[in-house]
N, C-alpha and C positions, 0 to 999 in steps of 0.2 A: 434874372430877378433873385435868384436862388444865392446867388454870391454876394450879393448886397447886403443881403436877409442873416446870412454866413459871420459877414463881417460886423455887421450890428450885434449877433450875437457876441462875437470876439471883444466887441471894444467894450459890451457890456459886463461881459467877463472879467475883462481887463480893472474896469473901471470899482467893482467890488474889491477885486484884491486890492486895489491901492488905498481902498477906504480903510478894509482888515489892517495892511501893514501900517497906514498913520496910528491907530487905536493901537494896535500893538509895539511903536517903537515910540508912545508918548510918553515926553518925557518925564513925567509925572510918575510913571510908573518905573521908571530906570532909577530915578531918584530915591522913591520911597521905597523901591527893593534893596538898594545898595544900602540906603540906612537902617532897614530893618535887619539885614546882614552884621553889617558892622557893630550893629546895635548887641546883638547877640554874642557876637565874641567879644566886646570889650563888657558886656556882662558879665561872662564866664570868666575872664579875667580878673572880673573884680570880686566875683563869690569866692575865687580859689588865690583869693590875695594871702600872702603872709605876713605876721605879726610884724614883721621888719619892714614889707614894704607901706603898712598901715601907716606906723612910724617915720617912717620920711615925708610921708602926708601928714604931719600934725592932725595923726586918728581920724582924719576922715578917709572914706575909700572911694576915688576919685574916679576910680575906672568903674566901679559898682554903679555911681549916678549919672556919669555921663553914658554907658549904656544902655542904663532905663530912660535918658533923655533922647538917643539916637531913637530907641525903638518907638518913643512915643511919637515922636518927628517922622519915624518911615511912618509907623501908620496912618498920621496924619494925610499923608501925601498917597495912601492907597486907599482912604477915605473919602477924600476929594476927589481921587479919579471914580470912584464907584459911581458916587451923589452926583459928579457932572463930566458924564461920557465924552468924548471927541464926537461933535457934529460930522455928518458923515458930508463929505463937498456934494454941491449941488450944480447942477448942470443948468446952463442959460436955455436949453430947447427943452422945452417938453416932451416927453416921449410918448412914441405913438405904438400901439399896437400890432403886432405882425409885420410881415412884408408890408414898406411902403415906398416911396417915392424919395430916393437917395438925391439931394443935388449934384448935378454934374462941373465936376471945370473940365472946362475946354484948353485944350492944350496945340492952342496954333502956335506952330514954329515960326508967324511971319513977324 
């Protein structure tokens, strides 16, 4: 009974981490990390722009607003993850308390 009890622990085990790693490799959050990233150096690119390359922009600084449009974009998207989490999967049995009554297959070779 004791190894039943063992492997129910196991699979329940099992079953949290895979809830952890869906939450953590959602994609929502990959997304709005890499744009918030990017976001930031194509910022810096464009605070530390020169007069010449202003210039080839017809005086707008093109790297300066799509920067501040990436960052608003990542955080949009770590925003939206915050407000609405990954539901965590839900199992068809109910779970029961302690040691209990595992079903058995029968495994006849006929």
């Amino acid at each position: 009974m004791s190894d039943e009890y063992e492997y129910q622990q196991e699979v329940e085990e099992l079953e949290g981490k895979s809830a952890t790693a869906a939450r953590l490799f959602d994609v929502r959050r990959i997304i709005g990390g890499l744009f918030v990233v990017y976001g930031i150096l194509v910022t810096i690119a464009g605070i530390t722009a020169s007069d010449a390359d202003l210039k080839k922009a017809e005086n707008i600084n093109i790297n300066l607003w799509t920067g501040l449009s990436m960052l608003v974009v990542g955080l949009l998207f770590l925003l939206w993850l915050r407000l609405r989490p990954t539901a965590a999967p839900h199992t068809a049995e109910p779970r029961q308390e302690g040691p209990g009554p595992v079903p058995r297959r029968d495994t006849d070779e006929s």
